[in-house]
C-alpha positions in Angstrom: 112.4 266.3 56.1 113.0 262.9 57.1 116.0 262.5 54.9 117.6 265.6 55.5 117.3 264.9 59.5 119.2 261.0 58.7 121.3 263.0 56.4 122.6 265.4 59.4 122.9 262.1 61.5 125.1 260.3 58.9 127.0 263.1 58.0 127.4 264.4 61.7 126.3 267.8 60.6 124.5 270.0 63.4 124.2 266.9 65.3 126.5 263.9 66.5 127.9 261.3 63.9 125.3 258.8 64.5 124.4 255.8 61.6 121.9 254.0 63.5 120.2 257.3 63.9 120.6 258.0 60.9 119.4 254.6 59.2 116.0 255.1 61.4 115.3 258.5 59.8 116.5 257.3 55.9 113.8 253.9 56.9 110.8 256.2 57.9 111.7 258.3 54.7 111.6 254.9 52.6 108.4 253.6 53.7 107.0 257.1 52.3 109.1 255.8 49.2 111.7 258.2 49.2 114.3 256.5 46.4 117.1 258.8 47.8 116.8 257.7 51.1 115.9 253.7 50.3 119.6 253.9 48.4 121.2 255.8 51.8 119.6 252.7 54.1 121.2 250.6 51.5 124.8 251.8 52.0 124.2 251.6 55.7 123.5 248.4 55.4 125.9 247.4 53.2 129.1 248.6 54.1 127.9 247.9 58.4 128.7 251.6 58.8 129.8 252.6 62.6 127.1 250.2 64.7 124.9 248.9 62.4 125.4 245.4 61.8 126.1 244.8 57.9 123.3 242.9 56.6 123.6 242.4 52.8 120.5 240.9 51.7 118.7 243.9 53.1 120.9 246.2 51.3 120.4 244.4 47.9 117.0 244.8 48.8 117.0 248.2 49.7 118.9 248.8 46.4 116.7 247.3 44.0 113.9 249.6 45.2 115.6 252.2 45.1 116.6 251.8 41.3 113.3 250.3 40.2 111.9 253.7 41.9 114.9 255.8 39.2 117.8 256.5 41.9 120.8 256.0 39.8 123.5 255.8 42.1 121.3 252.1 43.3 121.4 251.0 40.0 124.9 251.1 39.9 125.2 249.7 43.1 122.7 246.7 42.7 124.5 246.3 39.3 127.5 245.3 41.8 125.5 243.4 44.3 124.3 241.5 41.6 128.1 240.9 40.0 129.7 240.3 42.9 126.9 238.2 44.5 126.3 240.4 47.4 123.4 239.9 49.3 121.7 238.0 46.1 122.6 234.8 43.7 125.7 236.0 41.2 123.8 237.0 38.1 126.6 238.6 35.8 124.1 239.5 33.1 121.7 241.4 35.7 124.3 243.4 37.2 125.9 244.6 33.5 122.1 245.9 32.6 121.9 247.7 35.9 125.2 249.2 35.6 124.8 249.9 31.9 121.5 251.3 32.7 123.2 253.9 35.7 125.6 254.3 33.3 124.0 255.8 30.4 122.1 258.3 33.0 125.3 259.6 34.1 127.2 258.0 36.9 130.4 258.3 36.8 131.3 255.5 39.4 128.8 253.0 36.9 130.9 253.9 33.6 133.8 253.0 35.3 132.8 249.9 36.2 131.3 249.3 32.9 134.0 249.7 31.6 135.7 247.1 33.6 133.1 244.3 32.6 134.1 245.2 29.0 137.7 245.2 29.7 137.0 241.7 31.5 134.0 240.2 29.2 132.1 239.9 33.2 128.2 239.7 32.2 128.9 241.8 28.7 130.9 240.6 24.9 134.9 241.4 26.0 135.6 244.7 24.0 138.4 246.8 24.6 137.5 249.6 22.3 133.6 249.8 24.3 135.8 249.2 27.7 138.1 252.6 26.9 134.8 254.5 25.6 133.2 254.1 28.9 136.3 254.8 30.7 136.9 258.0 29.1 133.5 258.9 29.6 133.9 258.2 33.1 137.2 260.1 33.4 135.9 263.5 31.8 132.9 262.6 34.4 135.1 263.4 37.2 135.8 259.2 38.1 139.5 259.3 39.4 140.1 255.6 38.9 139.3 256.3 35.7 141.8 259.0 34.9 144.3 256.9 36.8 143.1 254.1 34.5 143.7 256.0 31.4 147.4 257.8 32.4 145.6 261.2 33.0 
């Protein structure tokens, strides 16, 4: 229930567009250890939405509780905190094995991106061939920087 009431905050559904309010309800829901709503507190965080002050290091936090706990879409996106040194120490390697790991369960924003670090040799062995497998994968997952990536 918590969730879904920081979901109608963050979303402005029923209720008010409100991400402080919102970030409240998702932090009550994580300390229950709700992965969903650890990775939601994360973005919040992250990205500074609407009056919250960004505050990376408690985003990457955030994150890596939320993927240790299974949430997919914060492995991908701890893959990136970790790549791009965001709210952590640059660790290349890390962030390919959390992005491979989101990845191979699906997420269509991860096998983009994993297909980047091939494309790039960033944390991964450069491979072209593995870099276009993950980016087709990611295009018939729905990714649109994929398809635009690939001419579709």
């Amino acid at each position: 229930m918590k969730l879904q009431v920081g979901n109608y905050y963050y979303r402005g559904e029923i209720i008010g567009q409100d991400f402080a309010e919102a970030l409240k309800w998702y932090l009550l829901a994580a300390e229950e250890g709700n992965m969903i709503a650890m990775g939601n507190a994360a973005d919040i965080y992250n990205y500074g939405r609407g009056n919250v002050t960004q505050d990376l290091p408690r985003a990457f936090q955030l994150y890596k509780q939320s993927a240790e706990l299974g949430n997919v879409a914060s492995m991908g996106n701890l893959g990136v905190c970790y790549i791009n040194g965001r709210g952590t120490g640059k660790n290349t390697a890390e962030g390919a094995r959390w992005i491979t790991q989101a990845a191979e369960n699906g997420n269509a924003s991860a096998m983009y991106n994993l297909g980047q670090l091939y494309e790039n040799g960033i944390g991964v062995q450069k491979n072209a061939s593995t870099a276009r497998s993950w980016y087709e994968k990611a295009a018939a997952a729905g990714n649109e920087n994929a398809k635009k990536k690939l001419g579709q």
